[in-house]
TORTOR-794976 format. One record per residue (C-alpha): residue in one letter; z, y, x. Coordinates in steps of 0.5 Angstrom, whole numbers, plus 500, padded with zeros to 3 digits. Layout:
N
aZYX...
//
This chain:
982
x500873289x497880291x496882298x500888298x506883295x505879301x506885306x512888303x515881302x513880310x515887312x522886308x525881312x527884319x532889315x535883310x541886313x541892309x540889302x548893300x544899301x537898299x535894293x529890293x521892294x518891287x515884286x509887281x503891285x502898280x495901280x497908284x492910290x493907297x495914300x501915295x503908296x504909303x507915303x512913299x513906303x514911309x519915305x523910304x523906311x525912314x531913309x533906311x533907317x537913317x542910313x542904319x543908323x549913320x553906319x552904326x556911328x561910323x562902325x562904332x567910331x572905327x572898331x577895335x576891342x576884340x584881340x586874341x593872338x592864338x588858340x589851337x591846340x593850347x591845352x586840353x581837357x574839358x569839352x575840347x574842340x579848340x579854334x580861336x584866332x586873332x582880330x576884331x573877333x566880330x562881324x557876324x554871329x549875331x556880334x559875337x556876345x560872350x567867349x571865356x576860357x579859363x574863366x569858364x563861359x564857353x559861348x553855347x558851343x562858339x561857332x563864328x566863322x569869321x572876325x579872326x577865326x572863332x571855333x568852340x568848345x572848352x567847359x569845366x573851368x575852375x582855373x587850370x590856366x587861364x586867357x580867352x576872352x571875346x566880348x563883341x557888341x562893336x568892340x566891347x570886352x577884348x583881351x588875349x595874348x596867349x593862354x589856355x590850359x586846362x588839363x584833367x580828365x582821364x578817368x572813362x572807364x566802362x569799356x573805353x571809347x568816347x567821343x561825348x557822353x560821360x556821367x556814370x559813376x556809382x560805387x557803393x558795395x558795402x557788402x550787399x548795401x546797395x549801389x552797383x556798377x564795378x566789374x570792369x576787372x576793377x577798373x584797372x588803372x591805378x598808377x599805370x607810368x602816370x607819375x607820382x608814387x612814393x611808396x617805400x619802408x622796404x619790408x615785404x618779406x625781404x621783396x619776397x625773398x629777393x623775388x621768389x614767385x614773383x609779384x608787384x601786382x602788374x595784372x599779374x602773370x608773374x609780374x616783376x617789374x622791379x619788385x614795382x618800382x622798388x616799391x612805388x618809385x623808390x624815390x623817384x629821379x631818373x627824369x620822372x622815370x622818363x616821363x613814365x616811359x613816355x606817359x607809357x607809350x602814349x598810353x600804348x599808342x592810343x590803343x593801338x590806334x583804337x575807334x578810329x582815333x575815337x572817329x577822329x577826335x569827335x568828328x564834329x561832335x558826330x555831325x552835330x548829333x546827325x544835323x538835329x536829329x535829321x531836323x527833329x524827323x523832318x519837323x515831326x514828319x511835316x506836323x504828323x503826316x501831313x494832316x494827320x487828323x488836324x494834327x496838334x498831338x491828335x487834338x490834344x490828345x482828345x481833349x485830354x481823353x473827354x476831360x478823363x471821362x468827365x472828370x470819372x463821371x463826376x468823381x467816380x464815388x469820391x475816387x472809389x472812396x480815394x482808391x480804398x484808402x490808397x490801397x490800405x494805404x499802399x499795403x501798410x506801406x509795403x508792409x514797411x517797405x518790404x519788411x526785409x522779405x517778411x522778416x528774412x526766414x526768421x533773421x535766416x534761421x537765427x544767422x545760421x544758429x550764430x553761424x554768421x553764413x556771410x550774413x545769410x547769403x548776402x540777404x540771400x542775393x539780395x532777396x533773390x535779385x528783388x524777388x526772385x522772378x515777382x509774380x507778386x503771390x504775397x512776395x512769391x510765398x515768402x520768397x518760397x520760405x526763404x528758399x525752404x530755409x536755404x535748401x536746409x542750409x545747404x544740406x547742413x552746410x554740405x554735411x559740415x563739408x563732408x564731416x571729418x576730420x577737417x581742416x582746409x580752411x574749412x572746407x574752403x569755407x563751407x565749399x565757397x558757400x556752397x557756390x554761393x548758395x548755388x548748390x546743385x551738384x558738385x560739393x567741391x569733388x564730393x568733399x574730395x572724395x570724402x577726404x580720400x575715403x577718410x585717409x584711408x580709413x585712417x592708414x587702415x585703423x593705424x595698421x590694425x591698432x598697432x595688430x591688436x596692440x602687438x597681440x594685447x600688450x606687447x611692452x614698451x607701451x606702445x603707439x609709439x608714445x604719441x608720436x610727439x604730438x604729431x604734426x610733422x616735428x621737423x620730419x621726427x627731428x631729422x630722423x632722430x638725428x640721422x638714427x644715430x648714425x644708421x644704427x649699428x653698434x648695438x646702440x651705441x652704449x647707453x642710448x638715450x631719448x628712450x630708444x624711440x619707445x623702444x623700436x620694434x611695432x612694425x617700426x613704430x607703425x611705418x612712422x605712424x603711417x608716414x607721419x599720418x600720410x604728411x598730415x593728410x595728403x597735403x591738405x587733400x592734394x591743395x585741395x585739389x589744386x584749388x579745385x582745379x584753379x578755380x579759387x574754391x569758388x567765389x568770383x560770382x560763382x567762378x564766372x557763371x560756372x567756369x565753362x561747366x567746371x573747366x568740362x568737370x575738372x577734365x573728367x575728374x582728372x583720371x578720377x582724381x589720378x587714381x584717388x593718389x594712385x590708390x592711396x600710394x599704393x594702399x601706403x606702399x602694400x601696407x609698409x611692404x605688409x609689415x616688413x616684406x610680407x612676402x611680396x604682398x599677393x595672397x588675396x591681399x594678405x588678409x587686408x595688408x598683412x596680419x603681423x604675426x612677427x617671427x623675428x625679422x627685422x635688423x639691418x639697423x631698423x630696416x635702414x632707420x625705416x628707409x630714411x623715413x620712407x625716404x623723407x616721406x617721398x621728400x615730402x610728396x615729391x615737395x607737393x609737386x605730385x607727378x612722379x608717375x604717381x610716386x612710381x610705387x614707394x620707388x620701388x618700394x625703397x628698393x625692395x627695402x634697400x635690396x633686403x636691408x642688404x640681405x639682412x646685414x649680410x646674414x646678421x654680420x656671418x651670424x656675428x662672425x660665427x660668434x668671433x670664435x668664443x672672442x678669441x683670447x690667443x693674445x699674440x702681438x709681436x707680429x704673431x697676431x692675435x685680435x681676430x683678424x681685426x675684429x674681423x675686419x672691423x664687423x665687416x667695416x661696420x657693417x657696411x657702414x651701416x649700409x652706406x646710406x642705404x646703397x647710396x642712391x638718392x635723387x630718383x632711385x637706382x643702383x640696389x645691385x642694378x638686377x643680376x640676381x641682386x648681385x648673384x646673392x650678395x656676392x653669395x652672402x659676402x663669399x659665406x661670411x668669408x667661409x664662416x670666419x675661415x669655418x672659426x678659425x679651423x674650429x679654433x685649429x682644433x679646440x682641445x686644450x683644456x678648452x683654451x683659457x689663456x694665462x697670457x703669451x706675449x713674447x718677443x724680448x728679442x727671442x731667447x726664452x728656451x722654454x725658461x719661465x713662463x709660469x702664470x698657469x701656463x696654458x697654451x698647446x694645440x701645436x701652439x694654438x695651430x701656429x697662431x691659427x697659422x698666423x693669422x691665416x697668412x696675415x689675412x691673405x696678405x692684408x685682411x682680405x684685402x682690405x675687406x675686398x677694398x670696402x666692398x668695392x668702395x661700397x660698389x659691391x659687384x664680383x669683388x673679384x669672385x668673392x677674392x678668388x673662393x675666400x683666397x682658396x678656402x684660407x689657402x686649402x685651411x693654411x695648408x692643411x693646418x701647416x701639414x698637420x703642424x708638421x706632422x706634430x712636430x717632423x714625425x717624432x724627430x724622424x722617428x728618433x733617428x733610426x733607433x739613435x743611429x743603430x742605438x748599443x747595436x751600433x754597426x757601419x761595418x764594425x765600429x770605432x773610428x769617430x771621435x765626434x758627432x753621436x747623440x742622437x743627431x745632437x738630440x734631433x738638433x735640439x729637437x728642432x732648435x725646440x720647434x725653431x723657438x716655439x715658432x720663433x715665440x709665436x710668429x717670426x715670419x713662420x719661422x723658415x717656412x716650418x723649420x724647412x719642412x722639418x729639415x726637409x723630413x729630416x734629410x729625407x730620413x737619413x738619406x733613406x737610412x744610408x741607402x739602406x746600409x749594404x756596406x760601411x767600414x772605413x770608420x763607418x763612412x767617416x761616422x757617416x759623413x760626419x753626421x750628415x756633413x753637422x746635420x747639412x751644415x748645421x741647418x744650411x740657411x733653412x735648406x731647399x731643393x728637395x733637402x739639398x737632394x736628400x742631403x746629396x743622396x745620403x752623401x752620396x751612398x757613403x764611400x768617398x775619402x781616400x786620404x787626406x787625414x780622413x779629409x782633416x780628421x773629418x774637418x776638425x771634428x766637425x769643428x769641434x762639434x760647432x764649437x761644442x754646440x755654439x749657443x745651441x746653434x745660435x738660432x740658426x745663426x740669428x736667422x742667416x744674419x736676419x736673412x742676409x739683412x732682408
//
């Protein structure tokens, strides 16, 4: 190619834009002279340029200012690819001389496709809404019809997806000093429903107590989302509220759609990039291996290497000179630069003396972070002595740890530093431990305290006294108030707030062992579960060490299982040590027992120390510790429950065998005395003392669940029963001159046959059998009852058998007392009839004819009138059954003495029937089969009547014997009246 070619080729291409006017150059070099192809070049250079020019004037008269009519999309936060249409927009790249949006100068980023079409980018502008704006060099500064707005950003946060480079943002940790990135947990969005919030005067507490266990907080698991709202859009309309949902689930579709949205919205932005990368490796390609050693960079390269060596030549003294200074130099500076390492053993020895521990490990990390892996050796030593320095404060801080007493905001305290500090092993199960070793310790040296206080000094003072200073005052209040009701009678006179000082050692100490339990295990059991959740630890700590403490708590489990176990059962052998010692194996006598107590513990104070082990289970239960764990005081309760019983029973036979020396043979008009009811009433108390005890709380079982259980309580309850039936034969018994009694009430119904009763009048054994007798039939048809009607109100089991022996023991003791009573009282009666009958050597063969009943009938009438009224005053309803035995023995008397007569005169049999017929109709209300018998057979014996004056001579001489006796007779004639009524 011609020299000529390559100019006209050169030369051509300024006015490539003119080609639909001009055609091309020739590409062929013609043999003209240098002069003529000059003069035609300039001919035609100036025609072009005319007709350029000529063009220009008519474009410029005919073009329109540039005029916007659309945009897409209309709204859009800053670096939004948006496309721009409308007319006159330009005529070519080159045209295109200014692009605003929203006053922001967008023209970096135009890309012109074609006078109505314009594709760009939107900038940060200051206005949120603004119009677009072209500028072209044909048609000036144009106008819009439509507008832009600019919306704002989203925050990017460190794990979302963008399409275009974001800034960083710093945050300031005011906690180390320096500038770090925020963990991304942080970056949570602030106003998740995207609306404004107005956060309301509504109290915490209440929004606590209406949402227990819940929280406001939307990170959370237990997330409310009205707790929220109430207390952010309290205020908000309904309208905004919409626009949440919407904002929400825009929100939602975004993730849902993910990278490929992402790949979507900068598609563009993606080429860009692909484009000029391709072309900077091209060009770098075409400049570096094409001749490598011609190469730009490598000629460079070397001139800036021989200017290096030249310059150290000439320079090398000075530069030698520069570099000494600059060294001493550079160690002062460093000196001041890292005066924080130097001064950081000493600053760490006066932290840890003033306690601040926060300030010792944030210098820490901060040193370990900058220094931690230098190479530096002046670094490297001071670094040494901070870690010297660190490992002491380890050391102290875990003693701290495992020091006690403590409380768990301190040992919290000590084992989050200890995370911090990195600490070797695991402080936080140590600390556990420690705490486990110490409650321990603490319920063994309760027992033993209250051992050598109980052998020292055995008074009023005892442990007992402290107990108000105790950490648990609710518990101690409810048991005061429920004491009263658990005690029996016995404290019922002058109790006052003193009684606690008085309660038995053992008690005293199962409160103190309790109460010392509730104030430990607690705090050991949070603990715990602290160390399980993981809140022990800092969030640094918890990061780096959540898989090796997930494997920890795994293997500390069982370990941590028998820490519980064994302080349950160390609590349980040492209660059961002190009130059930039998029940504690020998080998753990030693270590458990010790109490030297002879007395066993009343039924009052064992139910008072169940109601404490009771709350104390509450309490445990309350800590949400497994059941499986509480097993051991279940049982334990049992046991309590199951010898309480016991104890009561036998305690109440104890107080029942004392009624007898309580009895003062006062009758009532019922012919009772108060025994039965006092009776009744040590009974009923007695259960009622042991009502909460045999009431089952949550959790607990039937105290007569076991056989056995049943077997002896229904033994106990059939022995109380005997007991009381044991005083009443004692009582049967009791010699006169025993009774002490100047009282006898007396129905004002009754007529008094014995004439005054003096006030010295002391009662007989005939009269003290009768009141036994009475109170034996009231407690067969009503004490026993009732009783068997409380013991099966209180759940007792085999009511029926305790019923049935209570029933034949009274009946065996009712009827022996009743046949002793008659033999009292039939036998001298019997006895008087024989010798009254034959008395002045009467004979039935030889005797005058009758002229009334003899006196020795008479006699035995009065005799048993005396013993209807002796009943009569003590008891009415003993009254027919007493006076039928009487007549009963009478009749058979007599009819034996009839049989007996080999013969009888006419006047004798006459005497005879007489006496039988007044004896028969005299006492007829009171007679029964077997006298009715005797009656007959007597009569029977006589010879029969023969005449008619014998018949009326015996009628009015029985007449007259009625007469004659009428106020005698008037008992039995009250007591066929009050039998007729009934």
């Amino acid at each position: 190619m011609c020299r000529c070619q390559a100019s006209g080729r050169s030369g051509l291409r300024p006015f490539a834009s003119g080609q639909s006017y001009i055609g091309h150059f020739p590409g062929v070099c013609h043999s003209r002279s240098l002069a003529s192809w000059r003069l035609r070049f300039h001919w035609r250079l100036s025609l072009l340029l005319d007709l350029q020019f000529a063009q220009q004037i008519t474009m410029s008269r005919s073009r329109q200012p540039p005029l916007v009519t659309g945009i897409s999309p209309n709204e859009g936060i800053p670096w939004t690819k948006v496309t721009i249409r409308g007319e006159n927009l330009g005529t070519g790249p080159t045209d295109l001389i200014g692009l605003a949006i929203c006053g922001h100068n967008c023209l970096l980023t135009a890309e012109w496709m074609s006078a109505s079409k314009i594709v760009c980018r939107v900038g940060q502008a200051k206005n949120d809404k603004g119009d677009i704006i072209v500028t072209t060099k044909s048609g000036g500064k144009g106008t819009s019809t439509v507008s832009f707005k600019l919306l704002k950003p989203e925050k990017i946060g460190i794990l979302d997806q963008s399409a275009v480079w974001v800034d960083e943002m710093n945050y300031y940790d005011m906690r180390t000093d320096r500038n770090k990135g925020i963990p991304p947990l942080s970056l949570r969005p602030a106003n998740p429903l995207g609306i404004e919030i107005e956060k309301s005067k509504f109290p915490q507490k209440e929004l606590e107590m209406l949402f227990p266990g819940m929280s406001a907080d939307f990170t959370s698991e237990n997330f409310s989302a009205a707790w929220y709202l109430i207390e952010n859009h309290s205020t908000t309309s309904f309208e905004q509220l919409k626009m949440a949902v919407t904002n929400l689930k825009r929100q939602a579709n975004k993730k849902s759609e993910g990278s490929l949205a992402c790949v979507k919205g900068g598609l563009s932005t993606f080429f860009e990039a692909q484009d000029a990368l391709a072309a900077i490796h091209q060009k770098l390609e075409a400049d570096g291996t094409e001749k490598v050693e011609g190469s730009m960079t490598q000629k460079l390269e070397n001139v800036l290497n021989r200017a290096s060596n030249t310059a150290d030549t000439l320079f090398q003294e000075v530069l030698g000179r520069k570099d000494k200074a600059d060294s001493t130099r550079n160690a002062l500076n460093v000196l001041q630069r890292f005066k924080f390492l130097f001064n950081l053993p000493l600053n760490i020895e006066r932290n840890i003396q003033k306690g601040d521990y926060d300030v010792v490990i944030n210098d820490y990390e901060k040193a370990k972070s900058l220094f931690g892996k230098t190479e530096v050796q002046v670094f490297k030593k001071y670094y040494a002595e901070v870690e010297t320095r660190i490992e002491a404060l380890r050391e102290l801080l875990l003693d701290k740890l495992l020091e006690t007493p403590s409380t768990l905001h301190d040992q919290k305290r000590y084992i989050r530093y200890l995370s911090d500090l990195h600490a070797p092993g695991d402080p936080a199960w140590q600390c556990i431990g420690a705490q486990h070793r110490w409650i321990l310790q603490l319920m063994h040296s309760c027992k033993e305290g209250y051992i050598q206080d109980l052998k020292g000094t055995a008074g009023l003072h005892s442990p007992m006294v402290d107990l108000d200073s105790d950490v648990r005052p609710s518990v101690l209040a409810h048991l005061s108030q429920t004491a009263s009701l658990k005690r029996g009678s016995s404290f019922q006179s002058g109790r006052d707030d003193t009684w606690r000082y008085k309660s038995p050692h053992r008690v005293a100490f199962v409160e103190k062992l309790t109460k010392l339990v509730l104030s430990q295990l607690p705090n050991f059991w949070k603990l715990w579960i602290s160390y399980v959740n993981g809140s022990l630890f800092s969030e640094t700590a918890e990061k780096s060490g959540q898989i090796e403490r997930s494997k920890n708590v795994r293997q500390r489990q069982n370990d941590f299982k028998k820490m519980i176990q064994e302080v349950m059962q160390s609590l349980v052998k040492l209660i059961r040590g002190a009130l059930l010692p039998l029940s504690i194996p020998e080998g753990g006598v030693r270590q458990y027992g010790g109490w030297e107590v002879k007395s066993e513990l009343s039924g009052q104070w064992l139910a008072h120390v169940i109601q404490t082990i009771r709350l104390t289970y509450e309490s445990l239960t309350a800590l949400e510790i497994p059941n499986d764990m509480l097993q051991t005081i279940q049982d334990l309760i049992l046991d309590l429950r199951v010898r309480c019983v016991m104890v009561t029973l036998q305690h109440t036979a104890e107080e029942i065998k004392k009624l007898a020396e309580k009895e003062d043979w006062i009758v009532d008009n019922e012919g009772l005395t108060s025994l039965p009811y006092q009776f009744e009433q040590c009974i009923v108390h007695s259960l009622q003392s042991l009502k909460g005890v045999l009431d089952c709380k949550p959790g607990e079982t039937s105290v007569f669940q076991q056989p056995k259980t049943q077997e002896e309580v229904c033994q106990l309850s059939i022995n109380i029963m005997q007991t009381f039936i044991y005083c009443l034969e004692q009582l049967s018994t009791k010699p006169d001159a025993d009774v002490d009694t100047a009282h006898l009430s007396i129905d004002v119904s009754s007529p008094d046959l014995f004439g005054s009763i003096h006030e010295d009048f002391s009662l007989t054994s005939e009269q003290q059998l009768l009141i036994v007798l009475s109170n034996c039939c009231y407690l067969q048809c009503h004490t026993f009852l009732n009783i068997a009607e409380h013991f099966e109100k209180h759940n007792f089991q085999g009511i029926e058998k305790i019923t049935q022996v209570s029933m034949a023991s009274l009946k065996e003791l009712d009827q022996r007392l009743f046949e002793n009573y008659i033999e009292l009282k039939a036998d001298p009666i019997v006895g008087s009839l024989e010798p009254g009958i034959y008395a002045g050597y009467f004979d039935w063969k030889d005797c005058l004819p009758p002229t009334g009943v003899r006196n020795y009938l008479k006699e035995a009438l009065v005799n048993i009138i005396a013993v209807h009224a002796e009943v009569f005053t003590i008891s009415k309803e003993l009254v027919p059954r007493v006076l039928s035995r009487v007549v009963e023995a009478v009749s058979e008397e007599l009819s034996r003495l009839m049989q007996c007569v080999s013969s009888f005169s006419k006047n004798g049999a006459l005497q005879a029937r007489l006496e039988i017929c007044a004896l028969r109709d005299t006492v007829a209300v009171h007679l029964t089969p077997e006298s009715r018998s005797s009656f007959k057979q007597a009569l029977e014996a006589l010879p029969q009547l023969s005449s008619g004056a014998d018949k009326k001579l015996l009628e009015e001489l029985l007449n007259k014997f009625k007469s004659s006796m009428h106020l005698q007779l008037t008992c039995f004639q009250a007591a066929s009246s009050a039998l007729m009524k009934t």
